[in-house]
DOVEX-116231 format. One record per atom (N, C-alpha, C, O): atom name; residue number from 0; residue in one letter; x, y, z. Coordinates in Angstrom, 2 decimals. Example, Ala and Ser with C-alpha at 12.3 -4.5 7.8 and 13.67 -1.06 7.14 Angstrom:
at/i/aa/u/v/w
N/0/A/13.19/-5.69/7.80
CA/0/A/12.30/-4.50/7.80
C/0/A/13.20/-3.30/7.80
O/0/A/14.24/-3.32/8.46
N/1/S/12.85/-2.25/7.08
CA/1/S/13.67/-1.06/7.14
C/1/S/12.90/0.03/7.87
O/1/S/13.41/1.14/8.04
end
This chain:
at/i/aa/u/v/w
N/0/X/121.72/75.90/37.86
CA/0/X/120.40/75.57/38.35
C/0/X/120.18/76.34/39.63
O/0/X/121.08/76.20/40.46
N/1/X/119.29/77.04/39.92
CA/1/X/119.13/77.75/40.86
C/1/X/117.91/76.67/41.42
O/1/X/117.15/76.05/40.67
N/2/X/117.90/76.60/43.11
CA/2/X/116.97/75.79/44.00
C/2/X/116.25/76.53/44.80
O/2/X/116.80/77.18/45.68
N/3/X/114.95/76.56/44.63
CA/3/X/113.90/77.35/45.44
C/3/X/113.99/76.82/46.45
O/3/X/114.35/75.66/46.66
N/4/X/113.54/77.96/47.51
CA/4/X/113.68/77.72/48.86
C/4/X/112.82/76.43/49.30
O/4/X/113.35/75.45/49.83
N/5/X/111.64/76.51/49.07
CA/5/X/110.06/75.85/50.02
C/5/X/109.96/74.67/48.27
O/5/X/110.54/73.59/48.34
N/6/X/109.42/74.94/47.28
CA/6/X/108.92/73.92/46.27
C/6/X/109.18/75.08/44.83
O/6/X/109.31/76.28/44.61
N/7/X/109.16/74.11/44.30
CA/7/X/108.95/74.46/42.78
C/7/X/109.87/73.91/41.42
O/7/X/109.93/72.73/41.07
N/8/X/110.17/74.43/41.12
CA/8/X/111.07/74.30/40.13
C/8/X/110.76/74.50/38.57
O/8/X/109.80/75.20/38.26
N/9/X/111.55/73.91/37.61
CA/9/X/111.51/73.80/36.11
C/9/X/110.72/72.83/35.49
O/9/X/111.03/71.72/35.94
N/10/X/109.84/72.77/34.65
CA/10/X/108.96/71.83/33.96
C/10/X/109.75/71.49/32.67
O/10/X/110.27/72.51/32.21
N/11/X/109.97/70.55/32.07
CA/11/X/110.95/69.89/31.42
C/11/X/110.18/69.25/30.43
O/11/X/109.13/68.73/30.78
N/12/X/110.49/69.21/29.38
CA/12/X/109.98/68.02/28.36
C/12/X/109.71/66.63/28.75
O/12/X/110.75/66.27/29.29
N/13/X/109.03/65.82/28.76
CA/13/X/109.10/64.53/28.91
C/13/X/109.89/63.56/27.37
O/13/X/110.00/63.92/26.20
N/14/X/110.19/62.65/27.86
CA/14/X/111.44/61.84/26.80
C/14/X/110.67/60.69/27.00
O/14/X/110.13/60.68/28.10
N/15/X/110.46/59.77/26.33
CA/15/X/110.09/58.08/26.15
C/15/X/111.58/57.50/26.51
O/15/X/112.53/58.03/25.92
N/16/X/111.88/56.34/27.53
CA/16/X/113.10/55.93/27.66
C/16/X/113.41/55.36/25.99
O/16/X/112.51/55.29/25.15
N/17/X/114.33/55.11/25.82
CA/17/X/114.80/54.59/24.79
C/17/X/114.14/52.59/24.71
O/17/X/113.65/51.92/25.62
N/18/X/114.32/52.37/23.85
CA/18/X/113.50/50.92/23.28
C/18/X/114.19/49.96/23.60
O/18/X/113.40/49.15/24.07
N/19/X/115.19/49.54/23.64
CA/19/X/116.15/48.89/23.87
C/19/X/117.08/49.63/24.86
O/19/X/117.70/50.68/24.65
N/20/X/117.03/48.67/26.28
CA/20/X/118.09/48.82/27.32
C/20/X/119.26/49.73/27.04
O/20/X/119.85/49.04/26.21
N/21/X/119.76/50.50/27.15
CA/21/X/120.81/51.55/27.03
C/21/X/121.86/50.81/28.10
O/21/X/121.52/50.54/29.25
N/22/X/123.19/50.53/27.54
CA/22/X/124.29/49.58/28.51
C/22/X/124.44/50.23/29.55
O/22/X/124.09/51.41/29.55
N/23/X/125.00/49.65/30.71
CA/23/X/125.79/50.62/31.82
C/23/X/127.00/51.22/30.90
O/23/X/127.65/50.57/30.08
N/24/X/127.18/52.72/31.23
CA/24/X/128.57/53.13/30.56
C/24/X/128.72/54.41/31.46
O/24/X/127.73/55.14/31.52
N/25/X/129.84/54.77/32.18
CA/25/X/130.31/55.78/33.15
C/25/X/130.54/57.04/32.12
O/25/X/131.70/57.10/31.69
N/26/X/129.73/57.94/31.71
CA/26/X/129.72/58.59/31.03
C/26/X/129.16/59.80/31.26
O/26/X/128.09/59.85/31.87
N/27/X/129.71/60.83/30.86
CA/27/X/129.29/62.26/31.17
C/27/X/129.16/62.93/29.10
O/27/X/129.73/62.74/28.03
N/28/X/128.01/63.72/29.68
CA/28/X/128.43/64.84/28.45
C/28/X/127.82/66.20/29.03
O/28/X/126.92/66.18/29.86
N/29/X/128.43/67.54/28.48
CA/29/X/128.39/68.93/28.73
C/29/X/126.58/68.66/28.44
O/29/X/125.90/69.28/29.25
N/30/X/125.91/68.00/27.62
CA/30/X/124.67/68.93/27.71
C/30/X/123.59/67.69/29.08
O/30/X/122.39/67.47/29.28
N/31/X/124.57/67.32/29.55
CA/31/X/123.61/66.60/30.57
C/31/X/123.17/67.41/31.75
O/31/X/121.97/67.44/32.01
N/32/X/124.08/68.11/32.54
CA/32/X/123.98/69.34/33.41
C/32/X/122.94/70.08/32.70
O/32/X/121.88/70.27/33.30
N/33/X/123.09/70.60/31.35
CA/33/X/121.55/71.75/30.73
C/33/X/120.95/70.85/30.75
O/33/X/121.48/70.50/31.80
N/34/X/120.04/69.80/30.49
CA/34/X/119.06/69.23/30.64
C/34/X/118.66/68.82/32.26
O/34/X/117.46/68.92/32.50
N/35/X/119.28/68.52/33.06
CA/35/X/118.84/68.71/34.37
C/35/X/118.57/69.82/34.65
O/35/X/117.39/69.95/34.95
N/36/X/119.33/70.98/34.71
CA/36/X/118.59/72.27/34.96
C/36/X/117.54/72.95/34.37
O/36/X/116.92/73.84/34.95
N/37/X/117.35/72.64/33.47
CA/37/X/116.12/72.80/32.23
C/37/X/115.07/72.03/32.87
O/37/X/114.43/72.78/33.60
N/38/X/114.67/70.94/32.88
CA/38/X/113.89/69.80/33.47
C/38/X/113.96/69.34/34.75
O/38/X/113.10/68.47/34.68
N/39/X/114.39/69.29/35.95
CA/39/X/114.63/68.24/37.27
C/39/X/113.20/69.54/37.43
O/39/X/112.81/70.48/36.73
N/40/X/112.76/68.88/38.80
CA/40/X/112.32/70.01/39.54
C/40/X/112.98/69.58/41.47
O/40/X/113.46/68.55/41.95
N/41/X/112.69/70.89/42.06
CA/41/X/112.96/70.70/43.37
C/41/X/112.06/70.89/44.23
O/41/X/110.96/71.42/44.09
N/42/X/112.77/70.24/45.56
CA/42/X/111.67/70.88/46.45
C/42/X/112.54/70.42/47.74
O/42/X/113.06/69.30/47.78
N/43/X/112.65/71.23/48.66
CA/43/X/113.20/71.29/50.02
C/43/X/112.63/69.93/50.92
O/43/X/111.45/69.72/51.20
N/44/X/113.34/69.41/51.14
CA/44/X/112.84/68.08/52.34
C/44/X/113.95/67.75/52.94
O/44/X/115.01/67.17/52.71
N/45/X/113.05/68.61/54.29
CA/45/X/114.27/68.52/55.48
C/45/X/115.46/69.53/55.48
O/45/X/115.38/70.75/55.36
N/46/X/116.48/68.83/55.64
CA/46/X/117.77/69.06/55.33
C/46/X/118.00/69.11/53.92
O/46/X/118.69/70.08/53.63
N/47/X/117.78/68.67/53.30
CA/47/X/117.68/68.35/52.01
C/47/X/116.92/69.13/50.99
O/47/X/116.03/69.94/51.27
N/48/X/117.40/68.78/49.60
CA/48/X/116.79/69.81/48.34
C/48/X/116.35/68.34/47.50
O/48/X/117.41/68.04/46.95
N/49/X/115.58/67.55/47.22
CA/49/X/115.85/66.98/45.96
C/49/X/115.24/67.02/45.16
O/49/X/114.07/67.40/45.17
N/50/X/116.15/66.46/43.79
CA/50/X/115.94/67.09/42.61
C/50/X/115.56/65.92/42.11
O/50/X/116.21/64.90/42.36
N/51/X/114.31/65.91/41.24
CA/51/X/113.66/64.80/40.37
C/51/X/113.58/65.09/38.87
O/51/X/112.96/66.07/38.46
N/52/X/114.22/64.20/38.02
CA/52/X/113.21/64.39/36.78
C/52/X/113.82/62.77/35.88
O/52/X/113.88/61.60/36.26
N/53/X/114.03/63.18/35.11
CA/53/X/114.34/61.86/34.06
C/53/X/115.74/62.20/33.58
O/53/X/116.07/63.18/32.93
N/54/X/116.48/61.27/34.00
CA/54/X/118.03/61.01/33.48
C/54/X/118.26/61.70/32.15
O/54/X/117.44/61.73/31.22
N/55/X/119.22/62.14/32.17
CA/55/X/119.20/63.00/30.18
C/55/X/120.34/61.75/29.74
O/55/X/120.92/62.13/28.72
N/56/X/120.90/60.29/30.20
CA/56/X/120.98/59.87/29.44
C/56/X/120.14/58.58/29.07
O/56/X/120.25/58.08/27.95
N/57/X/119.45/58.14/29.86
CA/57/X/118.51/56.71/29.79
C/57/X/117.09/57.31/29.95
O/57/X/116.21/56.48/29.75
N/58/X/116.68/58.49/30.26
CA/58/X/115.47/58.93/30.52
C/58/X/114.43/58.06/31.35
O/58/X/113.24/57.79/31.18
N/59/X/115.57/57.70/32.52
CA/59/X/114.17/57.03/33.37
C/59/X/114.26/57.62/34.71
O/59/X/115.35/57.96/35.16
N/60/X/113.11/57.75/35.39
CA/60/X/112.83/58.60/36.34
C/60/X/113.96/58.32/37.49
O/60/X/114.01/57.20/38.00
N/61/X/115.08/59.58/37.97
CA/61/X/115.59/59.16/39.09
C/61/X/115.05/60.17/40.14
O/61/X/114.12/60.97/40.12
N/62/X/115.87/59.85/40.97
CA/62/X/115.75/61.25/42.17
C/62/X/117.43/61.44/43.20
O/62/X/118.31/60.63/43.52
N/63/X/117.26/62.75/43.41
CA/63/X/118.48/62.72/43.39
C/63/X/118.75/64.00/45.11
O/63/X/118.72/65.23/45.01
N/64/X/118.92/63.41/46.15
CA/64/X/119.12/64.25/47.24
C/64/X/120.28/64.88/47.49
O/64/X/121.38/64.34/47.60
N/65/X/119.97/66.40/47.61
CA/65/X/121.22/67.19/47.80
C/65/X/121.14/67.38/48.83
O/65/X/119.97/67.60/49.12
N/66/X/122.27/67.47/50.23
CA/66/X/122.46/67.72/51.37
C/66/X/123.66/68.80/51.61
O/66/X/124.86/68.69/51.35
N/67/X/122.88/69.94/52.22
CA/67/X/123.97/71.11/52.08
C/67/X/125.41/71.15/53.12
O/67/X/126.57/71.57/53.04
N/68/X/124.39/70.32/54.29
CA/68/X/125.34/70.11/55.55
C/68/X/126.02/68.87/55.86
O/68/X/125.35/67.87/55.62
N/69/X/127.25/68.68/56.37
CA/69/X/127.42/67.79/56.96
C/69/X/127.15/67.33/58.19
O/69/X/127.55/67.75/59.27
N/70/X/126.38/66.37/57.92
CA/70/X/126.05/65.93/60.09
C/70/X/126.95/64.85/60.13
O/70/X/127.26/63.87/59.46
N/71/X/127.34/65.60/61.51
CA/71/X/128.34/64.23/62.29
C/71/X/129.22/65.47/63.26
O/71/X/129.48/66.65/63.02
N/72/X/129.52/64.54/64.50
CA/72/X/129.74/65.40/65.51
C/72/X/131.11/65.65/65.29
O/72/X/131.38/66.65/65.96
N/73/X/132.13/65.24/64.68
CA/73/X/133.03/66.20/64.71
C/73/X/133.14/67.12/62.81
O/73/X/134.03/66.97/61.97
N/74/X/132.01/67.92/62.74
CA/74/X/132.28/68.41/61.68
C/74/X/133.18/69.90/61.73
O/74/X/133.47/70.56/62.73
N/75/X/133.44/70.13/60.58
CA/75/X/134.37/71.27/61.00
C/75/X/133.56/72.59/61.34
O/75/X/132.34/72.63/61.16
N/76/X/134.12/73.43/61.72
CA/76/X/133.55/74.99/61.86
C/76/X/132.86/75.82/60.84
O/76/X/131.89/76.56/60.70
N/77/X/134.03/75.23/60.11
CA/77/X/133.60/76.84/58.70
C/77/X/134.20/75.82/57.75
O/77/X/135.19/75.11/57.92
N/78/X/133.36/75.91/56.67
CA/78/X/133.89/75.27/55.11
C/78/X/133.39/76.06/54.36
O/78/X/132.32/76.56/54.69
N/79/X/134.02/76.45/53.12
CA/79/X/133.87/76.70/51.91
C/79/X/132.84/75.75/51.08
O/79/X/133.29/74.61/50.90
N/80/X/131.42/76.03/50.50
CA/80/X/131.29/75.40/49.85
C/80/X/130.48/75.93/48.66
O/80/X/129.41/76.55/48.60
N/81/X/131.58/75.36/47.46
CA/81/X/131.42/76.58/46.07
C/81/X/129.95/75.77/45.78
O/81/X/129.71/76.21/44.65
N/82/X/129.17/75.14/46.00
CA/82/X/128.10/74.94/45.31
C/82/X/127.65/74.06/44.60
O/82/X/126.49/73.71/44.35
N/83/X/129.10/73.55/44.11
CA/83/X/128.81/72.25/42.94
C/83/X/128.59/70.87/43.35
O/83/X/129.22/70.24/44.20
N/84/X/127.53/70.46/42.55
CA/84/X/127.67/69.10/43.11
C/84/X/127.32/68.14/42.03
O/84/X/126.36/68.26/41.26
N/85/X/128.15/67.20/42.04
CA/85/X/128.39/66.01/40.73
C/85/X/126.95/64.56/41.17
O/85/X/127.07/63.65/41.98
N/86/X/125.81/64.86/40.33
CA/86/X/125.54/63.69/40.43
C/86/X/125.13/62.77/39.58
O/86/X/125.33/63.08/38.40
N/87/X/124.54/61.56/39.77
CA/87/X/124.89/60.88/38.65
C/87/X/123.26/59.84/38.54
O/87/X/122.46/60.01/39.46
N/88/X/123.03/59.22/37.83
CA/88/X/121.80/58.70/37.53
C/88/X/121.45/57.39/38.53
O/88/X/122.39/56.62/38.68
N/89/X/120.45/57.13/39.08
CA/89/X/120.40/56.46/40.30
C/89/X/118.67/55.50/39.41
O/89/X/117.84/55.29/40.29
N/90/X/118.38/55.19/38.51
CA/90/X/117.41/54.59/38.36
C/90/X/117.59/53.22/38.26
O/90/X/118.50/52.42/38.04
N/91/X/116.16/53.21/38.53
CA/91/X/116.17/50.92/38.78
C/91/X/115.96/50.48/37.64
O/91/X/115.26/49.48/37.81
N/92/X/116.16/50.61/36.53
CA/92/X/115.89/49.87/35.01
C/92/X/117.03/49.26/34.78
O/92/X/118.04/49.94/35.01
N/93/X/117.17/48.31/34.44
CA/93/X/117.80/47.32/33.78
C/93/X/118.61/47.95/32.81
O/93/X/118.20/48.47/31.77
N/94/X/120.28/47.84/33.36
CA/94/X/121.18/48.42/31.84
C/94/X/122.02/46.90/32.05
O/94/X/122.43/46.43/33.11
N/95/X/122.10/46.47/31.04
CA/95/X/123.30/45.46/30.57
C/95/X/124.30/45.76/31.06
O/95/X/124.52/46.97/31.02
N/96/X/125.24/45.01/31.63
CA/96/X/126.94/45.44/31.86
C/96/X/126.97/46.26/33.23
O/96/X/127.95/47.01/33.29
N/97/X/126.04/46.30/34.48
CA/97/X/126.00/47.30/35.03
C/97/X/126.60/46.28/36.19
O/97/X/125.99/45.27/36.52
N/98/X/127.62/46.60/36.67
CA/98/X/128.37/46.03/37.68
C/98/X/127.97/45.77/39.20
O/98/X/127.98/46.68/40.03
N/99/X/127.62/44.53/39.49
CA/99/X/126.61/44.18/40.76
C/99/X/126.50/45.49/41.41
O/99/X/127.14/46.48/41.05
N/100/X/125.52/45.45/42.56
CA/100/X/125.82/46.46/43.87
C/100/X/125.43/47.91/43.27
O/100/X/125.61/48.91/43.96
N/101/X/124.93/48.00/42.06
CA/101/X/125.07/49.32/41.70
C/101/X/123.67/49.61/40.88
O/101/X/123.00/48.60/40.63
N/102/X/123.22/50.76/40.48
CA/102/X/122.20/51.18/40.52
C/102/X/122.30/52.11/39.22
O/102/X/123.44/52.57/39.27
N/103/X/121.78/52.52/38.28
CA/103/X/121.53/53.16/37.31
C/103/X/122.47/52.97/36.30
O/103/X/123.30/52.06/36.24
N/104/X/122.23/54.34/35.13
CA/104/X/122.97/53.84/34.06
C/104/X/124.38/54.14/33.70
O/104/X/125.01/53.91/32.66
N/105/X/124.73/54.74/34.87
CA/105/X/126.66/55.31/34.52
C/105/X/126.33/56.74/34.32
O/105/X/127.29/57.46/34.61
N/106/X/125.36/57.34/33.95
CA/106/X/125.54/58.67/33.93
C/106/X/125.97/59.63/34.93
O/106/X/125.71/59.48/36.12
N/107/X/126.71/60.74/34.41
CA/107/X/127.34/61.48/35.77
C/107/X/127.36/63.19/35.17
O/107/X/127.74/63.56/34.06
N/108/X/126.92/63.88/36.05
CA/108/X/127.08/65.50/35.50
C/108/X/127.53/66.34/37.06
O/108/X/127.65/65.93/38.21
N/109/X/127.67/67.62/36.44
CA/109/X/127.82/68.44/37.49
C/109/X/126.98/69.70/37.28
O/109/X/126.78/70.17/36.16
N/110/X/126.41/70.32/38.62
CA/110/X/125.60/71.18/38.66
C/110/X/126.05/72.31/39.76
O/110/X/126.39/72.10/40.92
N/111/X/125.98/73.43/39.17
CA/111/X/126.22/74.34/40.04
C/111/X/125.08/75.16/40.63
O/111/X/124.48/76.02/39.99
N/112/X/124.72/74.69/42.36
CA/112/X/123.65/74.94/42.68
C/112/X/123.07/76.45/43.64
O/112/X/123.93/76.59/44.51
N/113/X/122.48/77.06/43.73
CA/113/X/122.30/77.99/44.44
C/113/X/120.80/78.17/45.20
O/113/X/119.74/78.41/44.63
N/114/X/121.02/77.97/46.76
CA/114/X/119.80/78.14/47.19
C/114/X/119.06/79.66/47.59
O/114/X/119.62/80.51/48.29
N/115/X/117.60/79.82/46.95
CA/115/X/116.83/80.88/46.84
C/115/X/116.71/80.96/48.48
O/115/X/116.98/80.01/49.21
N/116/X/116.23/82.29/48.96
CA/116/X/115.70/82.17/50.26
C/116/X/114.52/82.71/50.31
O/116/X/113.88/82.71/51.36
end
């Protein structure tokens, strides 16, 4: 997924959530990453990049903030950072089985991100 600098992004299919509640389940699959990059869109806020679109596994609207930097006063000098970042579905719909304190449906992917300038 490549991240525009200022706004923009990918226009994505829209999905109907599924009819019946989809359980909490900690689950990844390879085509969840292509469907976020295919569909999220971005847009720079702040410090921040985030990425919106509809979960590729419950299809309900999340949002999802990427932060390139670390703030806090003793951060280090120089880090390596390859780009990737694992995130995971953050929507407020109701999944069965979803363990207090917690928020969406278990979904989890990884994205390898690159910011445009």
């Amino acid at each position: 997924m490549t991240v525009p600098g200022e706004s923009g992004g990918a226009v994505g299919q829209i999905r109907e959530p599924a009819a019946e509640p989809l359980p909490y389940a900690e689950v990844t699959d390879g085509e969840y990453a292509a469907r976020v990059a295919q569909a999220f869109t971005a847009r720079q806020f702040g410090p921040a990049v985030l990425l919106s679109g509809d979960c590729p596994r419950c299809q309900h609207p999340i949002v999802c903030p990427i932060v390139g930097e670390i703030y806090r006063r003793d951060a280090p000098e120089t880090s390596s950072d390859p780009g990737y970042r694992t995130l995971l579905c953050s929507c407020a719909a109701d999944h069965p089985a979803r363990p207090d304190g917690l928020t969406g449906c278990g979904a989890y992917w990884t994205l390898s991100m690159e910011v445009e300038s």
